[in-house]
N, CA, C and O atoms as a Tripos MOL2 file, in Angstrom:
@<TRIPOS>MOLECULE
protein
  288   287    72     0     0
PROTEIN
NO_CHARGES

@<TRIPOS>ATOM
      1 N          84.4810   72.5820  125.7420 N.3       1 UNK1
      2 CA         83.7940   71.4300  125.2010 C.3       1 UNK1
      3 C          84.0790   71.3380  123.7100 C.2       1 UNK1
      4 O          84.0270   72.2900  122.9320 O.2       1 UNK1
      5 N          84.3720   70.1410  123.4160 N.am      2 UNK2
      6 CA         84.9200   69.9010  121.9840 C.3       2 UNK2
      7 C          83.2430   69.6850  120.9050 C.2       2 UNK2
      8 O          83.2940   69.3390  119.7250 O.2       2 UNK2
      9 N          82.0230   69.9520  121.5830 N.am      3 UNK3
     10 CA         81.1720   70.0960  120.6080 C.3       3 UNK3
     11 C          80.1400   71.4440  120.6210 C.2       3 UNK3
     12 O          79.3800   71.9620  121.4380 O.2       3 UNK3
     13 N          80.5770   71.7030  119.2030 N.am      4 UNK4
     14 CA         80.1560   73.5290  118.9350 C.3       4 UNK4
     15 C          78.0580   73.4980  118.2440 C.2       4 UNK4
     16 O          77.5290   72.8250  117.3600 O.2       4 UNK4
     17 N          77.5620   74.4180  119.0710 N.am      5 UNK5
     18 CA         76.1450   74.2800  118.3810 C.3       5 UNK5
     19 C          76.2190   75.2990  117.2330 C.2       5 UNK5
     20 O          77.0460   76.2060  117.3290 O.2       5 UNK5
     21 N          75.3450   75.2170  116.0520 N.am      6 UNK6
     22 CA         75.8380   76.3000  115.2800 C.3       6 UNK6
     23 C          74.3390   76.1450  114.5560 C.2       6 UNK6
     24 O          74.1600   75.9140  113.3600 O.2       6 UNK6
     25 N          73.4110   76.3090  115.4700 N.am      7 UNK7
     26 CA         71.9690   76.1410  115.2090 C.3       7 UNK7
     27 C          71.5390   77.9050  115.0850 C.2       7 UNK7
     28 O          70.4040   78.1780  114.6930 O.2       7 UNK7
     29 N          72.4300   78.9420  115.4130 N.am      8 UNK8
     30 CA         72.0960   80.1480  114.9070 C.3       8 UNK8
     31 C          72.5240   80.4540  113.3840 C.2       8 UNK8
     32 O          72.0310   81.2450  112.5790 O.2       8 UNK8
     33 N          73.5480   79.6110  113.2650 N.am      9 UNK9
     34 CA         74.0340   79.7900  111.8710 C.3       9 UNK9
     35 C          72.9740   79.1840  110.4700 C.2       9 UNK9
     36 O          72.8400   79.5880  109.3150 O.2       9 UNK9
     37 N          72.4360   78.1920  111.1420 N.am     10 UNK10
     38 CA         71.4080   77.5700  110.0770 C.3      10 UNK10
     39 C          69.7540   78.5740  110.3010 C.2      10 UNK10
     40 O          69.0000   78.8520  109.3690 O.2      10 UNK10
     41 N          69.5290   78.9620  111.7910 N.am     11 UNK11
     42 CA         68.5890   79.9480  111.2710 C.3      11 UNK11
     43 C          68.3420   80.8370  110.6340 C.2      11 UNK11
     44 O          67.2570   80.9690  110.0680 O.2      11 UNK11
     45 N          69.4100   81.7680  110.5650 N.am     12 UNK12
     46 CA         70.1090   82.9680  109.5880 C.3      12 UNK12
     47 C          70.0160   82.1050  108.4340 C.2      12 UNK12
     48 O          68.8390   81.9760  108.0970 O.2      12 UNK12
     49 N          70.6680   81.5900  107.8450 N.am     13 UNK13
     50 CA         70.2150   80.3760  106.7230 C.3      13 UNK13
     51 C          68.6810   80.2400  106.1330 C.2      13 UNK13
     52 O          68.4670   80.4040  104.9320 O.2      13 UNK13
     53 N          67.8520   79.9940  106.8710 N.am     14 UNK14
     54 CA         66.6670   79.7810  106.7500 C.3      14 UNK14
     55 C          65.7710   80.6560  107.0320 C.2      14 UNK14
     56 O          64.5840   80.5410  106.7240 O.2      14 UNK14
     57 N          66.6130   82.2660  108.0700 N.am     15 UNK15
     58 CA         65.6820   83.2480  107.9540 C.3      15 UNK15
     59 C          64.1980   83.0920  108.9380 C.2      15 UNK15
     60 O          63.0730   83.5880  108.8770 O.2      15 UNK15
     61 N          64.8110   82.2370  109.7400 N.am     16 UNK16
     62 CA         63.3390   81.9920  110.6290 C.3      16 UNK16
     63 C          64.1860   82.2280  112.3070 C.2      16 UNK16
     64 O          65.1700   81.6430  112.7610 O.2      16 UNK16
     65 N          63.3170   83.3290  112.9180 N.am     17 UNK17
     66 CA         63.4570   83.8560  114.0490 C.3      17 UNK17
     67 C          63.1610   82.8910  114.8580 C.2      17 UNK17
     68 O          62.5520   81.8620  114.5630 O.2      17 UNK17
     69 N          63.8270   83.3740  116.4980 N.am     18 UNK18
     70 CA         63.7440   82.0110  117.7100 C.3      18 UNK18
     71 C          61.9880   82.5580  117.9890 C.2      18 UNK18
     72 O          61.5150   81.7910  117.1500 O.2      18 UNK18
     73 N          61.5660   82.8100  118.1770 N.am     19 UNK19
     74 CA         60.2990   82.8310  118.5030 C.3      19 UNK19
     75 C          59.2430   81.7280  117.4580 C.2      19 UNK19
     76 O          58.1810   81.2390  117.8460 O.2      19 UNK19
     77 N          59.8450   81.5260  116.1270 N.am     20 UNK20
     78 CA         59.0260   81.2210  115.1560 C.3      20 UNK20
     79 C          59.4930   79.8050  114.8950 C.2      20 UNK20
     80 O          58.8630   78.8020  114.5620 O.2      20 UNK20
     81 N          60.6560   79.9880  115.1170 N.am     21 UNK21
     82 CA         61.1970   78.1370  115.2240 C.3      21 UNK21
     83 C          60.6470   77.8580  117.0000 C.2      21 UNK21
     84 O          60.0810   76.7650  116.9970 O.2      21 UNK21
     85 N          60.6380   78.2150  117.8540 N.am     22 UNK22
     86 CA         60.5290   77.7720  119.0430 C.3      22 UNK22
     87 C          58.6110   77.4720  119.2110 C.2      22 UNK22
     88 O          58.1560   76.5910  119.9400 O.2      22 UNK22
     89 N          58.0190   78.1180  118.6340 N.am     23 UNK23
     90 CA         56.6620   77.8060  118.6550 C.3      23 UNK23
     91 C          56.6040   76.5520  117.8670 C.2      23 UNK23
     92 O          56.0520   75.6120  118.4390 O.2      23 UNK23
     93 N          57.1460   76.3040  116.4470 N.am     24 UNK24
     94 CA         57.0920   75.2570  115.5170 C.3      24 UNK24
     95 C          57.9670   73.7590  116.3600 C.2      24 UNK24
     96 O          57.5510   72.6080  116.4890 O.2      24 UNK24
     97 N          59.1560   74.3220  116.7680 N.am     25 UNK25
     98 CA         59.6110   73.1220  117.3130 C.3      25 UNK25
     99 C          58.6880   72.2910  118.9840 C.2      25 UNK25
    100 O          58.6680   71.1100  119.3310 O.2      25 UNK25
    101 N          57.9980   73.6360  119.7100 N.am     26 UNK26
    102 CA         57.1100   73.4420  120.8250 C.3      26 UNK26
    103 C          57.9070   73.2970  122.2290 C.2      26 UNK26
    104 O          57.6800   72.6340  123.2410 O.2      26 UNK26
    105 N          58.9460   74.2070  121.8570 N.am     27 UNK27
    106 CA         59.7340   74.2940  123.3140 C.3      27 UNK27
    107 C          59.7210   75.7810  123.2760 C.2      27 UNK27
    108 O          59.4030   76.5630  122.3810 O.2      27 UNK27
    109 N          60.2560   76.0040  124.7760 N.am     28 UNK28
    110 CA         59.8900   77.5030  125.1890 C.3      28 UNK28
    111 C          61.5060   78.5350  124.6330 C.2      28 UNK28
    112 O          62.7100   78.2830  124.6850 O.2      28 UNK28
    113 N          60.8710   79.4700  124.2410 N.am     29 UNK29
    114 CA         62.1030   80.2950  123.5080 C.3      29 UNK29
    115 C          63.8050   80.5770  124.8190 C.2      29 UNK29
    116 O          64.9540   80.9660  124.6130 O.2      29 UNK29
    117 N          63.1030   80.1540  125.9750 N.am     30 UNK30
    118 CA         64.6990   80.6940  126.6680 C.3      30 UNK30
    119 C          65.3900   78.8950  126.6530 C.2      30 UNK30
    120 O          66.6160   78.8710  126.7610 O.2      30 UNK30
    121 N          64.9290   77.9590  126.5720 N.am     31 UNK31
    122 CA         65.4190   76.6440  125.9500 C.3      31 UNK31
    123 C          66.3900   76.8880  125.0980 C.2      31 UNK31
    124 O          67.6130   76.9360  125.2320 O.2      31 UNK31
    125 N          65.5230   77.0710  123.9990 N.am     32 UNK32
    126 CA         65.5960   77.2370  122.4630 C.3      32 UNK32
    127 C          67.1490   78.4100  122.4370 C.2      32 UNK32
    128 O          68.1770   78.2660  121.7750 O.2      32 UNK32
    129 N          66.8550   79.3100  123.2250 N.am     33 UNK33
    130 CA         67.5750   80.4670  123.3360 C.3      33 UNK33
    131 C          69.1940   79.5450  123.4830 C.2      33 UNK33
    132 O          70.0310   79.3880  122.5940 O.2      33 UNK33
    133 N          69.2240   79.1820  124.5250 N.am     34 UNK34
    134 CA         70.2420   78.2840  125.2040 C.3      34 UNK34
    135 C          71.0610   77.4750  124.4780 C.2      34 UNK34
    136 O          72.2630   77.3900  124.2250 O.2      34 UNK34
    137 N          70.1830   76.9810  124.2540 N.am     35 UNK35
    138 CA         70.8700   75.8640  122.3170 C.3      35 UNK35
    139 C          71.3180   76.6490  121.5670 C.2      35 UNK35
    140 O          72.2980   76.3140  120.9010 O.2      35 UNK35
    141 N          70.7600   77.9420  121.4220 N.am     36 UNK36
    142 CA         71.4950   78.6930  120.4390 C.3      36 UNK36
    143 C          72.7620   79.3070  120.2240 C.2      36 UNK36
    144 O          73.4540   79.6550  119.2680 O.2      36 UNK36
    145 N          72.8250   79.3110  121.8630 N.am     37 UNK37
    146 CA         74.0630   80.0010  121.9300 C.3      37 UNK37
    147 C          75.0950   79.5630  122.7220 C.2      37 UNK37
    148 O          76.0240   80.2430  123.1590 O.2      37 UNK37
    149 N          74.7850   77.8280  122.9630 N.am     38 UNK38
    150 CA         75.7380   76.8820  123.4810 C.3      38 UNK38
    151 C          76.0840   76.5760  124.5520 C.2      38 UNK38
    152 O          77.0260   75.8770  124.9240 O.2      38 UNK38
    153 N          74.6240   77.5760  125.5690 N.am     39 UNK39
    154 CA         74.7230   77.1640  127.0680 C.3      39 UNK39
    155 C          73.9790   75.8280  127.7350 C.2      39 UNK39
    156 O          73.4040   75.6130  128.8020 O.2      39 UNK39
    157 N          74.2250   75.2130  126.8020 N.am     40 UNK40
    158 CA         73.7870   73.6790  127.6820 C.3      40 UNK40
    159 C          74.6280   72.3770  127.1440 C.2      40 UNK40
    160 O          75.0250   72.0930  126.0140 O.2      40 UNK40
    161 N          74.7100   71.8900  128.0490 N.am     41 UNK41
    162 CA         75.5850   70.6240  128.5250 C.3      41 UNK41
    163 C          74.8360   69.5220  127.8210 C.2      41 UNK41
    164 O          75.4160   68.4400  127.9060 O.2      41 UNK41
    165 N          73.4880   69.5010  127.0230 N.am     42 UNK42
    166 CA         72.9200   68.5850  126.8130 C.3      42 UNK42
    167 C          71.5900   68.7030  126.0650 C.2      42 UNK42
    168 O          70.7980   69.5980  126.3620 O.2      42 UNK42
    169 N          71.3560   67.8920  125.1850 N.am     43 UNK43
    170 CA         70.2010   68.2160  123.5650 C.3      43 UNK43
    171 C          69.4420   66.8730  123.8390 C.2      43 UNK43
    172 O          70.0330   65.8480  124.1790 O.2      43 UNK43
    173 N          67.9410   66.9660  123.6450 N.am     44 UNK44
    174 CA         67.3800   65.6390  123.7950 C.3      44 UNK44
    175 C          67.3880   65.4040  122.5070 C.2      44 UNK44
    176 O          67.5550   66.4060  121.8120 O.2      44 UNK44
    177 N          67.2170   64.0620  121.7750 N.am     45 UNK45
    178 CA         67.3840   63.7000  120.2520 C.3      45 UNK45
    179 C          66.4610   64.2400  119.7540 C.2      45 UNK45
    180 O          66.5830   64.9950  118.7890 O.2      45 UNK45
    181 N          64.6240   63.7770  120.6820 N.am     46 UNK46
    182 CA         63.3730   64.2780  120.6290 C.3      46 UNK46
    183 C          63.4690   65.8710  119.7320 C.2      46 UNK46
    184 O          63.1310   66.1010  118.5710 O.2      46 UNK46
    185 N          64.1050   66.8810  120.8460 N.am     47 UNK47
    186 CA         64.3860   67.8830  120.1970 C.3      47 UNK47
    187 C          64.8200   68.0270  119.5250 C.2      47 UNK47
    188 O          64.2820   68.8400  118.7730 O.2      47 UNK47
    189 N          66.1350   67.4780  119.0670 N.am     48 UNK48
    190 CA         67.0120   68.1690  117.6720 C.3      48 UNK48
    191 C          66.2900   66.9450  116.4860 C.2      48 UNK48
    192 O          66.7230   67.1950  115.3610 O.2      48 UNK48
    193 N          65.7850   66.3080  116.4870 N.am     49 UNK49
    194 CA         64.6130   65.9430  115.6880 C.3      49 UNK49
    195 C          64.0160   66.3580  115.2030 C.2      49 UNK49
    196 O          63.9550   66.2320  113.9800 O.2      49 UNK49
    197 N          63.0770   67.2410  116.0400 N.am     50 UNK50
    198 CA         61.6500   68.3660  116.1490 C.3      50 UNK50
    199 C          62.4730   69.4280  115.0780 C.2      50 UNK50
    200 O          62.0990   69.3930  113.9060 O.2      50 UNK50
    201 N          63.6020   70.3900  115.4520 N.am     51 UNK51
    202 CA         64.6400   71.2950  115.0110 C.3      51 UNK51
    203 C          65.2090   70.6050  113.7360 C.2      51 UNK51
    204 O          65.7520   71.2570  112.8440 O.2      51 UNK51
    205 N          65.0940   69.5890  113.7030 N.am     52 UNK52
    206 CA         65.9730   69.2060  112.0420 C.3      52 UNK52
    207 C          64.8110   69.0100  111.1100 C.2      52 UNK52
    208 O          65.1550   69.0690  109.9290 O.2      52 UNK52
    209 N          63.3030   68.7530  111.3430 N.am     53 UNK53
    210 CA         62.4160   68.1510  110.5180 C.3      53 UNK53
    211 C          62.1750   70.0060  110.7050 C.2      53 UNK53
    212 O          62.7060   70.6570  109.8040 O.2      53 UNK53
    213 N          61.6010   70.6340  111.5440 N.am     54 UNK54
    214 CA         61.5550   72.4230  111.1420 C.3      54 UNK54
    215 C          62.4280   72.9210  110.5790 C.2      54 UNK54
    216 O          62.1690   74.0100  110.0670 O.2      54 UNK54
    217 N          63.4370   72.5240  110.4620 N.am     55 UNK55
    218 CA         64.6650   73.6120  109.4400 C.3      55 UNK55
    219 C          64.7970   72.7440  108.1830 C.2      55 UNK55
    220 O          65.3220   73.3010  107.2190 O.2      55 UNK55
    221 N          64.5340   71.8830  108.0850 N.am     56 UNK56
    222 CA         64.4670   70.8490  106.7020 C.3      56 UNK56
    223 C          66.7390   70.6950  106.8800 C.2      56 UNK56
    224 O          67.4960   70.8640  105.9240 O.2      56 UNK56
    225 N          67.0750   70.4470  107.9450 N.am     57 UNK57
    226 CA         68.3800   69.7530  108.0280 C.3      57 UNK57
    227 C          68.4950   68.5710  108.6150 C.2      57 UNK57
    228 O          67.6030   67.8360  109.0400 O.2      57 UNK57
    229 N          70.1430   68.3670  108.6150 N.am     58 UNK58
    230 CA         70.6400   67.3420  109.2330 C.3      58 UNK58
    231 C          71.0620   67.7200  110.5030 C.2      58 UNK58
    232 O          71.1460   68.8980  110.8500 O.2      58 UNK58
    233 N          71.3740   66.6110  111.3290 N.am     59 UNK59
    234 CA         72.1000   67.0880  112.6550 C.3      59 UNK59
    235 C          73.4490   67.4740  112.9090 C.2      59 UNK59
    236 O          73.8390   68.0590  113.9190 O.2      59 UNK59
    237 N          74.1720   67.0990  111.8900 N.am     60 UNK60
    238 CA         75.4540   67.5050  111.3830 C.3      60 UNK60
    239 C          75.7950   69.0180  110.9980 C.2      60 UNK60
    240 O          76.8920   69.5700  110.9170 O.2      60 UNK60
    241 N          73.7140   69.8140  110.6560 N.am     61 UNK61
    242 CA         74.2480   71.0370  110.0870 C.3      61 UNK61
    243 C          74.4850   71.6540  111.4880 C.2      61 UNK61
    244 O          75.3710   72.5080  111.4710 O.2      61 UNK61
    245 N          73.8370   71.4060  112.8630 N.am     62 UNK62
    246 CA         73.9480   72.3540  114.0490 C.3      62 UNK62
    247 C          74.9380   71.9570  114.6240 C.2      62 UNK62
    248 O          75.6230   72.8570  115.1110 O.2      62 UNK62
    249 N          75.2740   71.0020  114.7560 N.am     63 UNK63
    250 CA         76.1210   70.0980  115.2780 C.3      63 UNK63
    251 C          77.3330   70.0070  114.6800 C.2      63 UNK63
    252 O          77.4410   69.4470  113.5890 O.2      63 UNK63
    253 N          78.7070   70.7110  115.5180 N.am     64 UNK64
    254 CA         79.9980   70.4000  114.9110 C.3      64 UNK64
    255 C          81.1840   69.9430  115.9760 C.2      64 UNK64
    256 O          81.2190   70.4290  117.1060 O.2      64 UNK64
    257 N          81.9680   69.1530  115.6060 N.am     65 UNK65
    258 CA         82.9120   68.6570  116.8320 C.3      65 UNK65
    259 C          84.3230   69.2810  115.9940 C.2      65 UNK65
    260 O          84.7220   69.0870  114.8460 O.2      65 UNK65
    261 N          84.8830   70.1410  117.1620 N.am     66 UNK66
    262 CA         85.9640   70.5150  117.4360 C.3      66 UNK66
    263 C          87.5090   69.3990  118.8850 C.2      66 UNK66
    264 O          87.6620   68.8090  119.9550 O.2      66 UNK66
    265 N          88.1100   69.8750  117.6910 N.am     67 UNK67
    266 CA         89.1100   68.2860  118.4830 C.3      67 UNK67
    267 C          89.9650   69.5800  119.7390 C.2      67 UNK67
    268 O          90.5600   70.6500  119.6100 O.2      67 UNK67
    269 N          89.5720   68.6990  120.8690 N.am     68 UNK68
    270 CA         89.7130   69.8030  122.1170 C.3      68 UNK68
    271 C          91.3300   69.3350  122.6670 C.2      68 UNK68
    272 O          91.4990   68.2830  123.2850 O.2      68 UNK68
    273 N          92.2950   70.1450  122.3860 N.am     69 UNK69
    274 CA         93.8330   69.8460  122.7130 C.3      69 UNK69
    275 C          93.7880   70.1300  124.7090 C.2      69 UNK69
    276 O          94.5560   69.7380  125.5880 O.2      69 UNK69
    277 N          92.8230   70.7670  124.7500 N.am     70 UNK70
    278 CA         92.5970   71.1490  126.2570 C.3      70 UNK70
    279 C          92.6980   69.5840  127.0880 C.2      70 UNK70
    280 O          93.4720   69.4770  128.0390 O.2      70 UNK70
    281 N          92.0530   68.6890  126.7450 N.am     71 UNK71
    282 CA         91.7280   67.5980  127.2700 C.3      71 UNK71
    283 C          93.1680   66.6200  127.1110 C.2      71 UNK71
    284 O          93.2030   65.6900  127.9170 O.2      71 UNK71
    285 N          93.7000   66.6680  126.6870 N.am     72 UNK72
    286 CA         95.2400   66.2480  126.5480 C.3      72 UNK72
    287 C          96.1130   65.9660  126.7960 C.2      72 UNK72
    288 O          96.9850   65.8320  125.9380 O.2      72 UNK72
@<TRIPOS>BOND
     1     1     2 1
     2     2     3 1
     3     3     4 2
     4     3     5 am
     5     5     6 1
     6     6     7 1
     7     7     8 2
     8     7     9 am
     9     9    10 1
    10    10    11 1
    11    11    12 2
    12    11    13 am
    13    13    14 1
    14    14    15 1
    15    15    16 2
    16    15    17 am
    17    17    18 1
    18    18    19 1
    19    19    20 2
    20    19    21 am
    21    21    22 1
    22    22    23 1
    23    23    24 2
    24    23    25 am
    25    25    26 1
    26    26    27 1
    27    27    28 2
    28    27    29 am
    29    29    30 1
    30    30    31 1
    31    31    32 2
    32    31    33 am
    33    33    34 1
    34    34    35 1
    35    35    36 2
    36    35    37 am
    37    37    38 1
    38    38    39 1
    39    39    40 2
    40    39    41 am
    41    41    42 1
    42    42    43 1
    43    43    44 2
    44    43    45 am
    45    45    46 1
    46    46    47 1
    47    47    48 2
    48    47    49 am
    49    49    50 1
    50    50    51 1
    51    51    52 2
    52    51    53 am
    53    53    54 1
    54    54    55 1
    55    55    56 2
    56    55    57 am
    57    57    58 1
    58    58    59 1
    59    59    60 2
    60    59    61 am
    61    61    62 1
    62    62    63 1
    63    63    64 2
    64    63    65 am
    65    65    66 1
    66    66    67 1
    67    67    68 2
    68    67    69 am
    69    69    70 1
    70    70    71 1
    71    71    72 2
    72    71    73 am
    73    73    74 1
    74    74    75 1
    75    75    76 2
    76    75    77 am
    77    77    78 1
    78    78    79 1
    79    79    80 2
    80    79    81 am
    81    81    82 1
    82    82    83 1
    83    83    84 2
    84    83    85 am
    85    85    86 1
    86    86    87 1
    87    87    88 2
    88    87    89 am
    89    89    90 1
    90    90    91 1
    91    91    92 2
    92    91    93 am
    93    93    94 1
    94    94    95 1
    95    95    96 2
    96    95    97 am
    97    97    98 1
    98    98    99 1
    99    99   100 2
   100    99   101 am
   101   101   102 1
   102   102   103 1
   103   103   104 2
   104   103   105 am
   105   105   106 1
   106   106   107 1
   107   107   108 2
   108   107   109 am
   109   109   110 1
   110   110   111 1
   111   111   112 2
   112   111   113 am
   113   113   114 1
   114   114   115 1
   115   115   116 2
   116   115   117 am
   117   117   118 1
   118   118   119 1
   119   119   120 2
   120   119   121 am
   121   121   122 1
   122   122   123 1
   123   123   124 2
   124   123   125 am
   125   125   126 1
   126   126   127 1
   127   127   128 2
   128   127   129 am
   129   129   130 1
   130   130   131 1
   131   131   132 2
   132   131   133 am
   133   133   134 1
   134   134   135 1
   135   135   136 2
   136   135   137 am
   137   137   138 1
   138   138   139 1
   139   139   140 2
   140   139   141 am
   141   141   142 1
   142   142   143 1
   143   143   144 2
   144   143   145 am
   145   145   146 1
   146   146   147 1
   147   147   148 2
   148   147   149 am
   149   149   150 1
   150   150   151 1
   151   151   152 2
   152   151   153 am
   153   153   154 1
   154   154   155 1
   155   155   156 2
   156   155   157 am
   157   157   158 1
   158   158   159 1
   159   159   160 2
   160   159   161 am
   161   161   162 1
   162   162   163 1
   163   163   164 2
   164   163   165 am
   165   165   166 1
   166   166   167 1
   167   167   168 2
   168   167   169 am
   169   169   170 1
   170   170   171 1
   171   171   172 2
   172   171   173 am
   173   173   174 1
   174   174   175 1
   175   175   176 2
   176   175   177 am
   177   177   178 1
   178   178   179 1
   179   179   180 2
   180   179   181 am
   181   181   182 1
   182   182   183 1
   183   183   184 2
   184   183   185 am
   185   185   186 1
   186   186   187 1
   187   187   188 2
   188   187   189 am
   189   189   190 1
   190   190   191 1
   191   191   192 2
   192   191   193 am
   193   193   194 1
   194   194   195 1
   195   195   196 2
   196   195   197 am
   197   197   198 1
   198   198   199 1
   199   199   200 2
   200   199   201 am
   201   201   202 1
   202   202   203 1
   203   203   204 2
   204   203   205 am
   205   205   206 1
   206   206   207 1
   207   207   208 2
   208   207   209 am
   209   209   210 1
   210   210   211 1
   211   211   212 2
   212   211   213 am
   213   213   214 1
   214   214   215 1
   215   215   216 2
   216   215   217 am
   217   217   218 1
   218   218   219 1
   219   219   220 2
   220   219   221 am
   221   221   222 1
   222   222   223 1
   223   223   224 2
   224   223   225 am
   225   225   226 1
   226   226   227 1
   227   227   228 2
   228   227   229 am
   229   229   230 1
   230   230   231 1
   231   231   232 2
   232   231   233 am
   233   233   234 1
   234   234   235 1
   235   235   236 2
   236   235   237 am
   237   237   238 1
   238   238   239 1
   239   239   240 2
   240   239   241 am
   241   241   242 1
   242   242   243 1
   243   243   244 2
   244   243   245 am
   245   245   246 1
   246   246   247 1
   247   247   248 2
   248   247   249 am
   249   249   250 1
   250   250   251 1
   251   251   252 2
   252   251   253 am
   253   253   254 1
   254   254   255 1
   255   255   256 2
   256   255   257 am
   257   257   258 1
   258   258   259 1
   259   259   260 2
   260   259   261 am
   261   261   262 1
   262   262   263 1
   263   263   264 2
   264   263   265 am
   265   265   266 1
   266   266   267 1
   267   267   268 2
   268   267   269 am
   269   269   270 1
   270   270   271 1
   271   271   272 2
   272   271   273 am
   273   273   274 1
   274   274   275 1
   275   275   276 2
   276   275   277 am
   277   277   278 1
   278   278   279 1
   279   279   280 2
   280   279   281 am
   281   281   282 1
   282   282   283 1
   283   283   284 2
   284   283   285 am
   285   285   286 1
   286   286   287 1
   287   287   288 2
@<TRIPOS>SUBSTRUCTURE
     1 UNK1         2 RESIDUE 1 A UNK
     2 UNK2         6 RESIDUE 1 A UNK
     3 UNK3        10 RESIDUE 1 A UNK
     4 UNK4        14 RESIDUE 1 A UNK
     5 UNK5        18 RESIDUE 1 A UNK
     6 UNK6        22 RESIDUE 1 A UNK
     7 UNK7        26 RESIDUE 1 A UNK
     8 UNK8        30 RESIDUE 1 A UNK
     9 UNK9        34 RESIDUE 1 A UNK
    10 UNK10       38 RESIDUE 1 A UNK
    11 UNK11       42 RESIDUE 1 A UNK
    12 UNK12       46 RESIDUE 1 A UNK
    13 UNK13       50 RESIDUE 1 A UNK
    14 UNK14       54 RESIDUE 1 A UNK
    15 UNK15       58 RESIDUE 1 A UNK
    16 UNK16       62 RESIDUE 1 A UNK
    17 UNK17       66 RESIDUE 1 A UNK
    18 UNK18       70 RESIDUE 1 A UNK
    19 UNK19       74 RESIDUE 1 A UNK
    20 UNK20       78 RESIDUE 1 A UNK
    21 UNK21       82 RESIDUE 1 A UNK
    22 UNK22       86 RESIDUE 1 A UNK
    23 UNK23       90 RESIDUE 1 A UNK
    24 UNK24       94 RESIDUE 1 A UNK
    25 UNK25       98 RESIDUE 1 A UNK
    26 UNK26      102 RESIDUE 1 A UNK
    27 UNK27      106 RESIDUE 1 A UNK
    28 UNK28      110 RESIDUE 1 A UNK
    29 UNK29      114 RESIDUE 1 A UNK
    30 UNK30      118 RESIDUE 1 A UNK
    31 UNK31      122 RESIDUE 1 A UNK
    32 UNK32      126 RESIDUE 1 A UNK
    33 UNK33      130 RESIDUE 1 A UNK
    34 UNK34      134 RESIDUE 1 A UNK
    35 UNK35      138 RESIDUE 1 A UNK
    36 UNK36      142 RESIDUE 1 A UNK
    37 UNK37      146 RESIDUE 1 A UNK
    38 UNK38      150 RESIDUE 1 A UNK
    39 UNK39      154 RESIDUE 1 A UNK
    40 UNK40      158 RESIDUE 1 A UNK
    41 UNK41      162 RESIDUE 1 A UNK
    42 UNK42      166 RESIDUE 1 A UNK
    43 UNK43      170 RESIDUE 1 A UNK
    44 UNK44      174 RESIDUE 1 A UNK
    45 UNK45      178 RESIDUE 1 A UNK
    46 UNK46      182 RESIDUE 1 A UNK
    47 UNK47      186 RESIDUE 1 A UNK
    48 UNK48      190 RESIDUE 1 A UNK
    49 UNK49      194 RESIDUE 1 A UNK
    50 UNK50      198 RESIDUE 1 A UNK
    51 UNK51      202 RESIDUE 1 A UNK
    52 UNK52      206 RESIDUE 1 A UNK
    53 UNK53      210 RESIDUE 1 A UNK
    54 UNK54      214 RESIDUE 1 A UNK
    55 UNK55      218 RESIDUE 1 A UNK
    56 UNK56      222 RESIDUE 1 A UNK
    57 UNK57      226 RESIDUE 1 A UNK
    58 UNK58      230 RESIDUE 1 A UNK
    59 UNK59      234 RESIDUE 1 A UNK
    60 UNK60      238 RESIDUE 1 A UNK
    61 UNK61      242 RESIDUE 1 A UNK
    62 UNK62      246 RESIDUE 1 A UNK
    63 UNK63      250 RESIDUE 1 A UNK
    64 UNK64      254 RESIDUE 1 A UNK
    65 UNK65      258 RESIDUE 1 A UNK
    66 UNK66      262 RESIDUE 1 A UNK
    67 UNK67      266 RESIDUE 1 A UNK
    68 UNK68      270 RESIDUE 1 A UNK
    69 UNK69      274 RESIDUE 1 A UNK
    70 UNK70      278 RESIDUE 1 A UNK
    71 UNK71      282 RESIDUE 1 A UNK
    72 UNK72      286 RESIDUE 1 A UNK
């Protein structure tokens, strides 16, 4: 998939653990977990909303597109 999550990279950043963003954002930590580490096919806006107003970012900071030569 040509789009990379990199929502662990901005927590390390901000120093706030999945348990402590996942209570603040109000989704359950194996969700949260999932996003983190790029096992899902799919982000509700709702959520990365919730996750950008708790980390004080943009969606651009978790969010990166890689140009996929695979598809080609």
């Amino acid at each position: 998939m040509a789009i990379i999550l990199r929502l662990d990279r901005v927590m390390a950043d901000r120093k706030i653990s999945l348990k402590d963003l996942s209570e603040q954002v109000e989704i359950s930590n194996v969700n949260l977990s999932k996003i983190k580490t790029g096992k899902v096919s799919a982000i509700r806006f709702s959520t990365l909303d919730a996750i950008c107003r708790v980390l004080d970012c943009q969606p651009g900071d978790i969010l990166e597109y890689q140009h996929d030569q695979e598809q080609e």
